[in-house]
C-alpha positions as CSV (number, residue, x, y, z in Angstrom):
1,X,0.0,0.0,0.0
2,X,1.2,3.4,-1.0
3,X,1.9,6.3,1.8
4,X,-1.6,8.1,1.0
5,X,-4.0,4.5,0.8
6,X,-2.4,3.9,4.3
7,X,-3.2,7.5,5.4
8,X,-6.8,6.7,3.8
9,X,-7.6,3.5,5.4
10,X,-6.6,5.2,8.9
11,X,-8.7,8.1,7.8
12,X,-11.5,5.5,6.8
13,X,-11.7,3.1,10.4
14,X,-11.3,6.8,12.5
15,X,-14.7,7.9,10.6
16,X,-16.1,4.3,11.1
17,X,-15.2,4.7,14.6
18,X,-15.5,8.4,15.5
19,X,-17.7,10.0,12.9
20,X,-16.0,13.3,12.4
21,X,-13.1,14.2,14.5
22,X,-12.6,17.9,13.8
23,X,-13.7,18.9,17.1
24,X,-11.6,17.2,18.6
25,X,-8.3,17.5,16.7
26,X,-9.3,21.5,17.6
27,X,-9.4,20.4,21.3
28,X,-6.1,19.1,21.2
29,X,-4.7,21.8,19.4
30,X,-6.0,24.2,21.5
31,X,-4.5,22.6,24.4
32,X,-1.0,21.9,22.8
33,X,-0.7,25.9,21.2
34,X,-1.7,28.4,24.0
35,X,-3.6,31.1,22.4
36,X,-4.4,29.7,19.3
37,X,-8.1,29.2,20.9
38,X,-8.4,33.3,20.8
39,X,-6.9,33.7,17.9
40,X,-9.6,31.2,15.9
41,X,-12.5,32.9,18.3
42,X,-14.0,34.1,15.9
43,X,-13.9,31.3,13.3
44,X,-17.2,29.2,13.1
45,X,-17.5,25.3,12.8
46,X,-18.2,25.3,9.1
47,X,-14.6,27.8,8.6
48,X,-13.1,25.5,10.8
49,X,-14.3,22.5,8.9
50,X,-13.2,23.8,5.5
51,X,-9.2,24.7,7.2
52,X,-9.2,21.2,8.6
53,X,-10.3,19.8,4.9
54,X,-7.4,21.8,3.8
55,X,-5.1,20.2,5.5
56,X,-6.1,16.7,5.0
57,X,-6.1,17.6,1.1
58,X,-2.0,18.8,2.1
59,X,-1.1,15.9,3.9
60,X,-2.5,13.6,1.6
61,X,-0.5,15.2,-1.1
62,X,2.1,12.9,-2.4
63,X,4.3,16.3,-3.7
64,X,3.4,19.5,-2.3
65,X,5.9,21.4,-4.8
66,X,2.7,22.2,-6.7
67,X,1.3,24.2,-4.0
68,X,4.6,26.4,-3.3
69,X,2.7,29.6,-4.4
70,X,-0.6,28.8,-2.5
71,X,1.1,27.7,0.7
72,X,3.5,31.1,0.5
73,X,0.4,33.1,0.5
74,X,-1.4,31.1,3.0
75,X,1.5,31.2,5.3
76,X,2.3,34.9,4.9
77,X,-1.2,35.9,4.9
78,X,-2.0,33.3,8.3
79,X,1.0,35.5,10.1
80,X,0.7,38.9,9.2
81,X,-3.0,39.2,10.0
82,X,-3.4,36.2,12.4
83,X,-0.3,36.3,14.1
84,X,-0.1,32.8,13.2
85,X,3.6,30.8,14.3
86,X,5.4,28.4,13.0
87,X,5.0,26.0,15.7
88,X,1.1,26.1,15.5
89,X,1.2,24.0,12.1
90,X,3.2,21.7,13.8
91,X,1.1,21.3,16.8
92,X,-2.0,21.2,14.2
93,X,-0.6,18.2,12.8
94,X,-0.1,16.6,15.7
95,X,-2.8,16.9,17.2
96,X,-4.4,15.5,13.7
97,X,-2.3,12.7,13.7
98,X,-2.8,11.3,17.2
99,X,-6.5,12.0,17.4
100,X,-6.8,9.7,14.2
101,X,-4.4,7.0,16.3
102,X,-6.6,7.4,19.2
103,X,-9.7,6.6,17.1
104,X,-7.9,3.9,15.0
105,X,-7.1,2.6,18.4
106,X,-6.2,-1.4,18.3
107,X,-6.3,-0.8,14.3
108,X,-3.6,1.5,14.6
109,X,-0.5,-0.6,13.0
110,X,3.4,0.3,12.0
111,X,2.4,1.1,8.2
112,X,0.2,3.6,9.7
113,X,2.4,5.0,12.0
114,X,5.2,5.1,9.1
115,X,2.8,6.6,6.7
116,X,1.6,9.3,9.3
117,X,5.2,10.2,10.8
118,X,6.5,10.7,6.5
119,X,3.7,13.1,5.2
120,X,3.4,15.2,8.5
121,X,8.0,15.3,8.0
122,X,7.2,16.5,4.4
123,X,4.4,18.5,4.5
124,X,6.2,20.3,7.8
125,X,9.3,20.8,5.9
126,X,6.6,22.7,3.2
127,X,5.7,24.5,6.0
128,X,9.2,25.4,7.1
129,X,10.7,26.3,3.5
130,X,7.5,29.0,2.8
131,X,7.5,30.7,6.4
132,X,7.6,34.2,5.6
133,X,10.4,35.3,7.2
134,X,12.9,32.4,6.1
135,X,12.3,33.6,2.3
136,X,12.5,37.0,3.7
């Protein structure tokens, strides 16, 4: 199985399991990224949805070179008027990642864990080589 049907079929038991998790990958982001709650206050559930769909579409990306130009914008934009950090997309992935192992639970296997551990490395090296001030 490929990197992305892995990610898929772990995607696939968490909904079987869970239904949808984005309220709770929020919960755990909130808790791991002080002040990241305020700064999304005023974000509603369906916003909220459509960011968390976003990154699912990233991380299920096998080449995110395609989306240098989006992710730039989205990055520069997300800091200068959200006073969005660096360290918020990674906590934002984790928190993605082990809500989905949580729900997975006892269907949670190695390949899973591989596949998970690569496209959150890749997709936060993305991150890191379009952070506005280290193209600055």
């Amino acid at each position: 199985m490929s990197t992305q049907d892995l990610m898929m079929a772990s995607l696939e038991i968490v909904a079987e399991k869970c239904g949808d998790i984005n309220a709770a990958v929020y919960e755990r982001y909130f808790q791991k990224s002080p002040g990241s709650e305020e700064l999304m206050s005023h974000i509603d559930h369906l916003v909220r949805g459509k960011m968390m769909e976003e990154v699912m579409r990233l991380l299920m990306l096998e080449d995110t070179s395609a989306e240098d130009e989006y992710l730039s914008f989205e990055m520069k934009t997300h800091e200068q008027a959200y006073s969005v950090t660096h360290s918020m997309y990674g906590s934002l992935l984790t928190s993605i990642w082990e809500i989905v192992r949580e729900g997975v639970a006892e269907d949670w296997t190695d390949d899973f864990e591989n596949a998970w551990q690569e496209r959150i490395a890749a997709l936060a090296d993305a991150f890191q080589h379009h952070l506005p001030t280290a193209s600055a």
